[in-house]
C-alpha positions in Angstrom: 0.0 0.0 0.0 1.4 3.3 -1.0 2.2 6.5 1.7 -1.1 8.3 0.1 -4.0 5.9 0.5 -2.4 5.2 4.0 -2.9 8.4 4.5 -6.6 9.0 3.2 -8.0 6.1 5.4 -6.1 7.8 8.4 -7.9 10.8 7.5 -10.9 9.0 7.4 -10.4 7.2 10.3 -9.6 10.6 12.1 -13.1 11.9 11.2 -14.7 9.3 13.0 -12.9 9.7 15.9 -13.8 13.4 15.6 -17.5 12.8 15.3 -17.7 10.6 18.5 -15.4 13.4 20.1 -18.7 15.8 19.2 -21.3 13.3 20.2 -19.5 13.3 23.7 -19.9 17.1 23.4 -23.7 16.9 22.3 -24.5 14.8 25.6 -23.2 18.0 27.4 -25.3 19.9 25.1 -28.5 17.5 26.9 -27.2 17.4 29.7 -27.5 21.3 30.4 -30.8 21.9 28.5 -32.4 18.9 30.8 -30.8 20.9 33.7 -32.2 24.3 32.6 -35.6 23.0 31.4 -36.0 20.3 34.2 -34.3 22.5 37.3 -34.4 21.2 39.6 -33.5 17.6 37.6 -33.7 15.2 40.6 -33.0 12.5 38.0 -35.7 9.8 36.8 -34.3 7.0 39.3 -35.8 7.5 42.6 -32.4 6.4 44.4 -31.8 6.7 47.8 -27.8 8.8 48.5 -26.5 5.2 49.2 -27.7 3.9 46.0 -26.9 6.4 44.0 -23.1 6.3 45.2 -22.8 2.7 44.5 -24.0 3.0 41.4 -21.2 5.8 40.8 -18.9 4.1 42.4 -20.0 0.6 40.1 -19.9 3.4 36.5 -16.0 4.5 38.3 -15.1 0.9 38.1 -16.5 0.3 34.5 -14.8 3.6 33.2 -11.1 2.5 34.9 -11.7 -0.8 33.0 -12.6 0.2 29.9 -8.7 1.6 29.8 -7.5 -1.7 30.3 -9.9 -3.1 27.6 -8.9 -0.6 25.1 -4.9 -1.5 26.0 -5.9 -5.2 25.7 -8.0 -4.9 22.2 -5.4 -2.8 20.7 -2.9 -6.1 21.7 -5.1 -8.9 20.5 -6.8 -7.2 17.4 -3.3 -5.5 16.4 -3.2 -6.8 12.8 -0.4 -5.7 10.8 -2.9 -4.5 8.4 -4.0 -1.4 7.4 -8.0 -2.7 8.0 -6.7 -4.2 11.3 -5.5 -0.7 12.5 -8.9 1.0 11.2 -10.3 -1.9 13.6 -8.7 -1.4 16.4 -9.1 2.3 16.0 -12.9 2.2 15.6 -13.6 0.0 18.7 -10.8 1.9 20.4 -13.5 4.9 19.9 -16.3 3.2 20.6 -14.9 2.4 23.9 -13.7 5.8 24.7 -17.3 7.4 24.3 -18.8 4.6 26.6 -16.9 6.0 29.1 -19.1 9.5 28.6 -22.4 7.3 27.7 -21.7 6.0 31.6 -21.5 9.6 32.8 -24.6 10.9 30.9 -26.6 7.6 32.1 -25.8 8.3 35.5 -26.4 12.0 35.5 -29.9 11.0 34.2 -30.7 8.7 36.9 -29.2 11.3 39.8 -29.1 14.1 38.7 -26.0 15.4 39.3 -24.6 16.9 36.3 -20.6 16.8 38.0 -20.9 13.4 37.6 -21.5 13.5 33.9 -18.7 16.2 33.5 -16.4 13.6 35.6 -17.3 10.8 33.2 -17.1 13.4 30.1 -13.2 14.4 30.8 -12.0 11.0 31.6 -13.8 9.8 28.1 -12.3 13.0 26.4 -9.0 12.0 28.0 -9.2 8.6 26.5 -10.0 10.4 23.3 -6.7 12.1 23.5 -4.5 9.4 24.8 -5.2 6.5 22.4 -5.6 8.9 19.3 -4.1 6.7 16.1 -1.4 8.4 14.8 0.0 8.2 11.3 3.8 7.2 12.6 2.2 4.6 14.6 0.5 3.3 11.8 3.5 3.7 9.4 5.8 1.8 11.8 3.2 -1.2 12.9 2.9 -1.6 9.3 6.5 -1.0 8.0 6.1 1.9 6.3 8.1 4.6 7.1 6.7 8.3 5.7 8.9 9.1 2.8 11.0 12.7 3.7 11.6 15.6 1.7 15.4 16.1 1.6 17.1 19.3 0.3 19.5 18.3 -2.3 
């Protein structure tokens, strides 16, 4: 595969990623108009303070895991293929929003919106820190970029 369609399906790739970056900012979107409209939004569950902590204390647990998960899928589903690496980088997204699908679930059951801003970041920072790059690509796949030298 040549250096250019390696670099399309990146590209392609990359807009994915960035429309489930915007999906996690559209919950926020709900999230404050349900506040707003709702106020005061005591949440739909009728959950007593104990319950409600568990259950943010079970959605903290899930969240941490799904880090692991992501560092595990990107092991066993690794192909040294260009489709392997759109894989991997697809469910690696997939996973990533969860992490903000946890928070917005849980703000809807509570109320509490700082807990889906919590569960927002940490997805946004899994966003960021397993972001495919193109080197990464280039050297799983043995294909190092081509430089410009000045001759």
């Amino acid at each position: 595969m040549d250096d250019a369609t390696l670099k399309i399906r990146y590209l392609k790739v990359n807009f994915v990623g960035l429309g489930l970056i915007g999906s996690v900012f559209l919950y926020a979107v709900a999230v404050e108009i349900l506040k707003r409209v709702l106020a005061p939004f005591p949440g739909l569950a009728a959950l007593t303070p104990a319950q409600a902590q568990m259950l943010k204390y079970i959605f903290i647990a899930l969240a941490f895991a799904d880090f692991f998960l992501i560092k595990f899928i990107q092991r066993i589903m690794g192909a040294p293929s260009v489709e392997g690496l759109i894989r991997v980088a697809i469910v690696t997204f997939a996973i990533s929003e969860s992490v903000a699908l946890l928070g917005l679930m849980l703000f809807l059951l509570t109320g509490n919106a700082m807990d889906f801003y919590t569960f927002m970041f940490l997805s946004l920072f899994y966003f960021w820190f397993f972001f495919p790059k193109i080197k990464d690509w280039e050297d799983q796949l043995g294909t190092p970029a081509k430089k410009a030298t000045k001759g």
